[in-house]
C-alpha positions as CSV (number, residue, x, y, z in Angstrom):
1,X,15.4,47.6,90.3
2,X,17.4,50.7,90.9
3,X,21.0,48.7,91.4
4,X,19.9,46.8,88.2
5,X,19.4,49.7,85.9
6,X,22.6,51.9,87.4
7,X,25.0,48.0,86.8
8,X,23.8,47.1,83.2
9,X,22.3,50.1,82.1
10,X,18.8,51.0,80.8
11,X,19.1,48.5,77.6
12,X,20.8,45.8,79.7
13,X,18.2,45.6,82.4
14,X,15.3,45.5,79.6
15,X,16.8,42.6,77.9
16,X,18.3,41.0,81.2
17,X,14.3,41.1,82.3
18,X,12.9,40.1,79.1
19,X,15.4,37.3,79.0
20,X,14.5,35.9,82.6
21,X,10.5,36.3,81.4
22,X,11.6,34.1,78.6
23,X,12.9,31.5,80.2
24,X,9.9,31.8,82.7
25,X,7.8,31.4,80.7
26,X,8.9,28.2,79.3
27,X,9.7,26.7,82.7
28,X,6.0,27.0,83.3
29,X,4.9,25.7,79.9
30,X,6.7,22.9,80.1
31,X,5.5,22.5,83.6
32,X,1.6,23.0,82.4
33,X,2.6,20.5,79.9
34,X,3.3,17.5,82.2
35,X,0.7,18.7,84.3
36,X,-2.1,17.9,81.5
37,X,0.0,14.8,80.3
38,X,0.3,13.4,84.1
39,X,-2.4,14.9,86.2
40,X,-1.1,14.0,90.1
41,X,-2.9,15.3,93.1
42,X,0.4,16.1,94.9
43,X,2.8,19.0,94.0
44,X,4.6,19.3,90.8
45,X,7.4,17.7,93.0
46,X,6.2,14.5,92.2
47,X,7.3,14.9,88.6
48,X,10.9,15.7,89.7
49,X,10.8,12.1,91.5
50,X,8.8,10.7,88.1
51,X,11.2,12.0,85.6
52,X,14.7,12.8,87.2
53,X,15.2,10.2,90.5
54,X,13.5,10.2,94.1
55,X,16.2,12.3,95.2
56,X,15.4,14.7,93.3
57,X,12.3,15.2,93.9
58,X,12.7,15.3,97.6
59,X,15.5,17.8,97.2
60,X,13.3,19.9,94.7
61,X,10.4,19.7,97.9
62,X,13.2,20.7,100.4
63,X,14.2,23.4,98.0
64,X,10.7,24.9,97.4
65,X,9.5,25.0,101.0
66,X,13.7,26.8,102.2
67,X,12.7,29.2,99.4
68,X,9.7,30.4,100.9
69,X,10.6,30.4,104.5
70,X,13.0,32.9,103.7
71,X,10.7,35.1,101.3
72,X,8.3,35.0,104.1
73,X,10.8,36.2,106.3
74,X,12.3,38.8,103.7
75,X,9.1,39.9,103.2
76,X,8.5,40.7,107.4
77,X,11.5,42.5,107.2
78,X,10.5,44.7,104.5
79,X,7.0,45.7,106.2
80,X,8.7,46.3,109.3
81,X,11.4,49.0,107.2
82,X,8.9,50.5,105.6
83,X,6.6,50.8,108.8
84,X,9.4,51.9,110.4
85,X,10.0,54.7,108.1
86,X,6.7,56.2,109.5
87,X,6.4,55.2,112.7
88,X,9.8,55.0,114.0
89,X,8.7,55.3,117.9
90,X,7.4,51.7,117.6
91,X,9.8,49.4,117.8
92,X,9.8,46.8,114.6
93,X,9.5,43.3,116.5
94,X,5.7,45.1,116.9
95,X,5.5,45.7,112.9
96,X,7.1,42.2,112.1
97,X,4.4,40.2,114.2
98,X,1.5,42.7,112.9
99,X,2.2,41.5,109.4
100,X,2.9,37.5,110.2
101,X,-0.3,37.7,111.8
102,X,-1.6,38.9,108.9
103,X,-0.4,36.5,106.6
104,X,-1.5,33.5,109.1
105,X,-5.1,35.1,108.9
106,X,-4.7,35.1,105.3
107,X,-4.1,31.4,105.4
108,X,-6.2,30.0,107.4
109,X,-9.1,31.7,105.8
110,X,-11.8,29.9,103.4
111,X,-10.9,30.4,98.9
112,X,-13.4,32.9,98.7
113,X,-12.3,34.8,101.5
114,X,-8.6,34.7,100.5
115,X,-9.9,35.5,96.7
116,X,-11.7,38.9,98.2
117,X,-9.0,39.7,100.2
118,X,-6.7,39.4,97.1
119,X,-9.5,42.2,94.9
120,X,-9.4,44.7,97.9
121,X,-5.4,44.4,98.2
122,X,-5.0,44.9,94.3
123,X,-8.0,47.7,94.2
124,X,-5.9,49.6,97.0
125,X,-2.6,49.5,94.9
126,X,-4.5,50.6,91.5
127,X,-5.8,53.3,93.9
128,X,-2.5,54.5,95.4
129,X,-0.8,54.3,91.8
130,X,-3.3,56.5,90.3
131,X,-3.4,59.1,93.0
């Protein structure tokens, strides 16, 4: 981001990034690895509670699910700014429940339907970068 590059610099936020990616991607090697030595059919919690202690895994469950009611709500916020931005005669409470109404629909729908709702979503941001 912006505040990245104007703290460490364009050098420092290249290998701040490519240092994160790195440890990314082992995180999720490792993780495929126990998933094809110990194939569960719950989440990858289970091998917090396998490996480290119950506790653990419970905590790492508790964890997972705080971090994404906050992105989720993050994310609202951000529609609602940006909506804002352009329409700033309708008040954002509107925008916020637009966009969590979206994400229910989104959801709730069938694999296939999610899967073709992903293609269009990506096709319109390849459209809009290349125009």
């Amino acid at each position: 981001s912006g505040a990245t590059v104007a703290t460490a610099g364009p050098g420092g936020a290249l290998l701040s990034y490519a240092l994160i990616g790195l440890m990314v991607y082992f995180l999720m090697t490792s993780l495929g690895e126990m998933a094809a030595y110990m194939p569960v059919s719950s989440s990858f919690c289970t091998y917090g509670s396998r490996f480290v202690e119950d506790g653990f895994g419970f905590a790492l469950g508790w964890n997972y699910w705080y971090n994404w009611a906050v992105t989720i709500a993050a994310e609202l916020v951000a529609a609602q700014l940006v909506m804002s931005f352009w329409f700033p005669e309708v008040p954002g409470i509107y925008w916020s429940a637009i966009f969590l109404g979206i994400m229910f629909g989104l959801n709730v729908i069938s694999a296939r339907g999610f899967g073709e709702s992903e293609f269009w979503f990506a096709l319109i941001k390849v459209v809009t970068v290349v125009i």
